[in-house]
N, C-alpha and C positions, 0 to 999 in steps of 0.2 A: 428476693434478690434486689438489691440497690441498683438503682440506673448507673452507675459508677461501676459495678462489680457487672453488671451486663454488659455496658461497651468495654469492660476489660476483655471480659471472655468471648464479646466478639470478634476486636481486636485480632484479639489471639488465635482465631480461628482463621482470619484471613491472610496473615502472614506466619514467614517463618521465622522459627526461633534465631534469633539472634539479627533479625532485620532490623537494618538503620531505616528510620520512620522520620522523611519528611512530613512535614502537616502545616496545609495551608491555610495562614490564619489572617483573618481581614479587621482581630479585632470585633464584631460581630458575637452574639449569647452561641450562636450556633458552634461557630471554631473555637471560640473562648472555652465554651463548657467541653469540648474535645480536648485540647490541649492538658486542662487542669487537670481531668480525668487521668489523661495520660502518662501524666507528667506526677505525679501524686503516689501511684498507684507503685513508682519506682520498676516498672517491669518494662518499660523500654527507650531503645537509645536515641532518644529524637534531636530533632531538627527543624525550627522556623522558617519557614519563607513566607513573605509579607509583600506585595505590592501595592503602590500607590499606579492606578489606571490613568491619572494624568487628567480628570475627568470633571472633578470635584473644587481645585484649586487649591487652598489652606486647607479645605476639608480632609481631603484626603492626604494631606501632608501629617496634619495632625493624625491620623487612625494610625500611619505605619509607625509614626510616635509611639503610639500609648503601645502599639503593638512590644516595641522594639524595649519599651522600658517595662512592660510586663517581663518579659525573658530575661530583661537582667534582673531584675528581682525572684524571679524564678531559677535563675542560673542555665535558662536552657539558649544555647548560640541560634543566632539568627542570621540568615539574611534577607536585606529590603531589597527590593529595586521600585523604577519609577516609567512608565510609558509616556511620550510625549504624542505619541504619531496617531493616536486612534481616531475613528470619524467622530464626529459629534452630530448623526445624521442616523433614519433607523438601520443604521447597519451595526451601528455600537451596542448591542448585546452581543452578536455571534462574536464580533470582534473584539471584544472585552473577553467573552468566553475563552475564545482560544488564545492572546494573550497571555491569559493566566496561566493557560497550562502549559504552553513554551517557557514559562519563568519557572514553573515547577517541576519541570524536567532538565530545565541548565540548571538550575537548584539541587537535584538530585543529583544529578552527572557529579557537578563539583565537590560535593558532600561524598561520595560515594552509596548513595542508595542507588534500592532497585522499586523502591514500594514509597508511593505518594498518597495522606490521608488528606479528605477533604471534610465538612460537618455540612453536609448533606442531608436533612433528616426526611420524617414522613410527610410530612406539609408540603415539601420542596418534594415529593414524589406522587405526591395528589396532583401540583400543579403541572408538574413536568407533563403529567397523563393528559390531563384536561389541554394544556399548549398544542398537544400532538393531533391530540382530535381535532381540533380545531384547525390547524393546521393541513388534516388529510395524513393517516397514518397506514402502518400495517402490523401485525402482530408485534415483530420485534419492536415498534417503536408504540405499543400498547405496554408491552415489556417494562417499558422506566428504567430509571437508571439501577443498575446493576449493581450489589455490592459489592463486591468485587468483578474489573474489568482491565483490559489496556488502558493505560493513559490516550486520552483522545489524543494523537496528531503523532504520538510516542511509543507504540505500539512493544518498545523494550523495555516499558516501563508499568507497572501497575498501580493502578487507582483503585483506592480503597474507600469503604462512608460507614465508617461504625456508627452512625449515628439514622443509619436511614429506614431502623425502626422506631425510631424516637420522635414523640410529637413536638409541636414548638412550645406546648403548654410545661409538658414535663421539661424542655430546656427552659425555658426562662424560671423554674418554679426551683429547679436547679440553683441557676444565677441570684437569687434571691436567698438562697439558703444560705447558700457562702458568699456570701458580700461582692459578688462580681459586682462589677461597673461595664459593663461592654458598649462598645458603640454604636451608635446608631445612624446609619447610611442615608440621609436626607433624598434619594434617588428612589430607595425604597418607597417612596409615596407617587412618586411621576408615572399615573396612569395613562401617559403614551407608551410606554412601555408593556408588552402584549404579557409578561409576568406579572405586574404590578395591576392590573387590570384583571387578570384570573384570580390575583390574590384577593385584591380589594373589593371587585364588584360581582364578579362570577360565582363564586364561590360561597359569599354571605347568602345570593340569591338561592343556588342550591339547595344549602344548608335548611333554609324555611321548609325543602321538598325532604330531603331527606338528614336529619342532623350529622348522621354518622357518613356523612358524604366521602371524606378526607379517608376516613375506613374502607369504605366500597372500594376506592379508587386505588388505593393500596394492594385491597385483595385483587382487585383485576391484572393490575401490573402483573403480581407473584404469581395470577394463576397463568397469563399471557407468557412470562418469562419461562414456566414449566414446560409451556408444549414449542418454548421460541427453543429453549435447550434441546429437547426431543428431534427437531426440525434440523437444529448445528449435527446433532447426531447423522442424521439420516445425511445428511452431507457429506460428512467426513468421511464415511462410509462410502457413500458413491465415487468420490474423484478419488479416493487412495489409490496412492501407485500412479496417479492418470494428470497430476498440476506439478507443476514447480516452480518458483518463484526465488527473489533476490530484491534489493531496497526498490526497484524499480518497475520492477514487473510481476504479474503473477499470470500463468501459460495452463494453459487449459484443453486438453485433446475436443475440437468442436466435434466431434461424434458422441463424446460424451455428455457434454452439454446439451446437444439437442435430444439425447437418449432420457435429461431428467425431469422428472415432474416440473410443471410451468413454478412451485410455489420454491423447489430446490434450485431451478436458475436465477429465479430473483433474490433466493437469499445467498446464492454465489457470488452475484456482482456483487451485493452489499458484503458478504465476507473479504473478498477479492479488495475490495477500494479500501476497506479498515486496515487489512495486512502489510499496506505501503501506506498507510496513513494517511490517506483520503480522509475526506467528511462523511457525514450520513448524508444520502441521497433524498430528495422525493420520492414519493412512489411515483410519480410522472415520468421523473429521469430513469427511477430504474424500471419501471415497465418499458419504455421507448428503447432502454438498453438491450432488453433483455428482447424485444422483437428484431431489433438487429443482427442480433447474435441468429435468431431463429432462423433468420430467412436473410440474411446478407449474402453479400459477395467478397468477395478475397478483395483486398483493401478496402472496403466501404469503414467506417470511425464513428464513433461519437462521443460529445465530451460528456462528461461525469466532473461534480464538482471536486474543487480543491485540485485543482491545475493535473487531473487524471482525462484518461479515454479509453473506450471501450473498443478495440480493433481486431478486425479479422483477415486469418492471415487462410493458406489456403486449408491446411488440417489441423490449425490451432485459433483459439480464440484467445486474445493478449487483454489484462486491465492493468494500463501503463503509467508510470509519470508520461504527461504530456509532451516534454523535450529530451525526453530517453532516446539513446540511439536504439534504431531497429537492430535487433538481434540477426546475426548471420550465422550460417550455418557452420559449422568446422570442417571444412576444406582449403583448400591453396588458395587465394584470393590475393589479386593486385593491384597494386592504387590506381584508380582510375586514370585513363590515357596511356599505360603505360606501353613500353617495346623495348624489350631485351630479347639480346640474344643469345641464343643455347648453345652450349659449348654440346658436340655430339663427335665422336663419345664424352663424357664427362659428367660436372652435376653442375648444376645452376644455380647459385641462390635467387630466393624470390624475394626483395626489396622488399623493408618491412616488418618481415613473418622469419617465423624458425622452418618454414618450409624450402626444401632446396629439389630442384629437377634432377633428375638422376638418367639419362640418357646410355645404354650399353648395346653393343652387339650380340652381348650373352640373353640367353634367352632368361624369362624370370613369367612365373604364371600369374603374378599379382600385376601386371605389366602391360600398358596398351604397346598394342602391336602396329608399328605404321612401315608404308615401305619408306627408306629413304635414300636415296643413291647417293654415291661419294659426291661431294662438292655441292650439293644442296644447301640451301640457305635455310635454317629453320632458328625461328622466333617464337617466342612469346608475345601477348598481345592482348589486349581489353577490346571490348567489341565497340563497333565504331559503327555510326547512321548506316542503316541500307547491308550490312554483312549480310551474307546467305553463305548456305554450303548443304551439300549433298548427301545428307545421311540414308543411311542404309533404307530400302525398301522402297525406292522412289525412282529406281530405274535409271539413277543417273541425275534425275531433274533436282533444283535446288528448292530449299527454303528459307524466309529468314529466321537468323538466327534468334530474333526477339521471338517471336511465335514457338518457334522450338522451346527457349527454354518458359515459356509464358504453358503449354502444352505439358509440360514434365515439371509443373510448379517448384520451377528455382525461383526463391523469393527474391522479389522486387527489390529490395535490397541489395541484394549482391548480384544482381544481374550485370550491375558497371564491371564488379571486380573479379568475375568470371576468366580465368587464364584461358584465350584459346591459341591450340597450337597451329601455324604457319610454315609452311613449305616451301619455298619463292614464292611468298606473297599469297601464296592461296590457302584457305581455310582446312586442316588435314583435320582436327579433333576439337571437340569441345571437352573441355578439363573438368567435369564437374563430381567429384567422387565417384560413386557408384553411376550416379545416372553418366558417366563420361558414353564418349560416342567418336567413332571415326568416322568420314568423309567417304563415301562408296572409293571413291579412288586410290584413297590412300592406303583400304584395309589389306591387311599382307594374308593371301587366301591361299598363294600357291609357296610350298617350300623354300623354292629354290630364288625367290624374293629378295632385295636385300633391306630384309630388317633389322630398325632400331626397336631396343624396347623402351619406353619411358613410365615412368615412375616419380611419383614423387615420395618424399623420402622426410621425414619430419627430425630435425636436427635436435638432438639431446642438450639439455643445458648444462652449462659447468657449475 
């Protein structure tokens, strides 16, 4: 089989039929010999995206060029952009990194794909292995790069590397057969850079130890990636039914997290931060993560990179964006400070919310029961410094209200917008769903009582 007829039929393995195929080309024998392949082969509907990183100066002005006048001679539509903002400090690999792949996914968006190639090949997965080690790794990041994955930072989006069984000898020997001209990234020699340094000096050195270095390092990834898949398994497995998640968070029952293997919690955070499209972690950060989770306390935090944190709530463990609001519970809740007052009998609406107080003399079993005598004053109200009140089993004596609800874990969160209900001024109930509670004084024990019932009552929308 031809290396052309192999990345077809890999291609073709890792998307579906009739996917629109952005492929991200730098210009370079790696994208170049992707593109032509693709593009030649007439079997699918692609699409160019080209960036100048702002990095280079003419240089890279010039690559998105040649890029941009290859595809019109090729007939396949393109688009360029151009970065102006990135460091020029060692932080410009990560940031060049993702960069790119923000461009390749508004690239995608606007085009209408779902599926992004890159030319990725085996050399660039020798190296990737060896950076990692070097770096301080763990299985998954033994793994390598995947060929098929999420797009990093795009998690709606798939990245694909037909090319990432393909050596760099057989691309260039490629580009030579058919008259390519690809370009050549002058950056690629700057051995401050920790790739360019793996490629040029590490690796030559190797090579003297073992020639087929580039080979080993490959099989280790594939065999790494086989028991990292087995590992995702055994995960999936444990939380089903037990996480839920949204762009911003992902919730986790902490009895089941502390119930998993030490190697199935670290590979939770690390699943957990990719699902909101966080970075890859250290093993540093997510060991330290994953000890918090073990052994913390109801609100204790910690950050995780790419503007995430690791937080624990009383029976859940949260991997959040960083400036997410805290999630509250679904009960009655009212804007902090607030005091209105309740029509009784009658309903109430609650400022804000589709929830409305519903106050009758008829009895109703879903329904706190309080006494209230004709002409009584009864409010609503948010808890305010120093509140106490006398729930049941205390013989009368009071507590504060903060401890009560800190005692019956109402989250921290909604502890401001907790409705309690008021009597002439005195604390008769705490409103909180199920855990709700009447005031020893207020509870209506003897028949002949005169009770309200109240209720709140959740308004249907038009």
């Amino acid at each position: 089989m031809s290396l052309a007829e192999l990345v077809c039929q890999t291609t073709l393995k890792l998307i579906a039929p009739g996917d629109k195929l952005v492929i991200g080309v730098s210009g370079g024998a790696d994208s170049l010999t992707l593109l032509r392949i693709l593009h030649t082969s007439g079997q699918f509907d692609l699409h160019v995206a080209t960036l100048d990183h702002g990095l280079r100066g003419a240089a890279g002005a010039a690559d998105v060029q040649f890029v941009m006048d290859t595809c019109a001679a090729w007939g396949i539509p393109v688009t360029a952009g151009k970065r102006t903002d990135l460091p020029k400090d060692a932080g410009v690999e990560e940031a060049a990194r993702a960069a790119r792949y923000d461009f390749l996914a508004e690239t995608a968006r606007q085009v209408g794909a779902a599926v992004v190639a890159v030319g990725h090949h085996a050399d660039d997965q020798a190296e990737t292995v060896l950076m990692r080690l070097i770096r301080g790794t763990g299985l998954q990041g033994l793994s390598g790069m995947a060929q098929r994955a999420p797009l990093p930072g795009h998690p709606d989006l798939t990245l694909i590397r037909p090319l990432l069984h393909i050596t760099r000898r057989e691309i260039e020997a490629y580009c030579s057969a058919h008259n390519l001209q690809p370009r050549h990234d002058i950056t690629n020699t700057d051995t401050r850079l920790l790739r360019n340094r793996v490629r040029l000096e590490l690796l030559p050195r190797l090579r003297q130890i073992n020639p087929q270095i580039e080979r080993a390092l490959t099989r280790l990834a594939a065999s790494a990636a086989l028991d990292s898949d087995y590992i995702q398994q055994q995960l999936e497995r444990a939380i089903a039914g037990r996480v839920s998640q949204d762009d911003q968070r992902v919730t986790l029952d902490l009895g089941t997290f502390r119930g998993l293997h030490p190697a199935l919690q670290g590979r939770f955070v690390l699943w957990a931060v990719q699902q909101i499209g966080g970075q890859d972690a250290s093993h540093e950060r997510i060991t330290g993560a994953v000890g918090l989770a073990v052994s913390g306390t109801t609100g204790q935090q910690t950050p995780l990179p790419g503007g995430l944190r690791l937080r624990l709530d009383y029976e859940t463990l949260h991997i959040e964006q960083a400036d997410a609001p805290l999630p509250l519970p679904d009960i009655p809740l009212l804007p902090p400070d607030t005091l209105i007052a309740v029509a009784v009998p009658g309903e109430t609406p609650l400022p804000g919310s589709d929830w409305t107080l519903r106050a009758s003399r008829t009895p109703s079993d879903d329904a706190l029961r309080l006494i209230v005598a004709d002409g009584q004053a009864v409010h609503l109200r948010t808890r305010r410094p120093g509140d106490r009140f006398a729930p049941p089993g205390l013989e009368g004596h009071t507590r504060k209200i903060k401890e009560w609800m800190i005692d019956h874990r109402v989250p921290q969160a909604a502890r401001a917008r907790i409705p309690l209900l008021t009597i002439d001024g005195e604390i008769a109930a705490v409103m909180v769903g199920s855990k709700s509670v009447v005031s020893e004084s207020f509870a209506a024990y003897k028949s002949d009582a005169p009770v309200v019932y109240f209720q709140f009552i959740r308004r249907a929308h038009s």
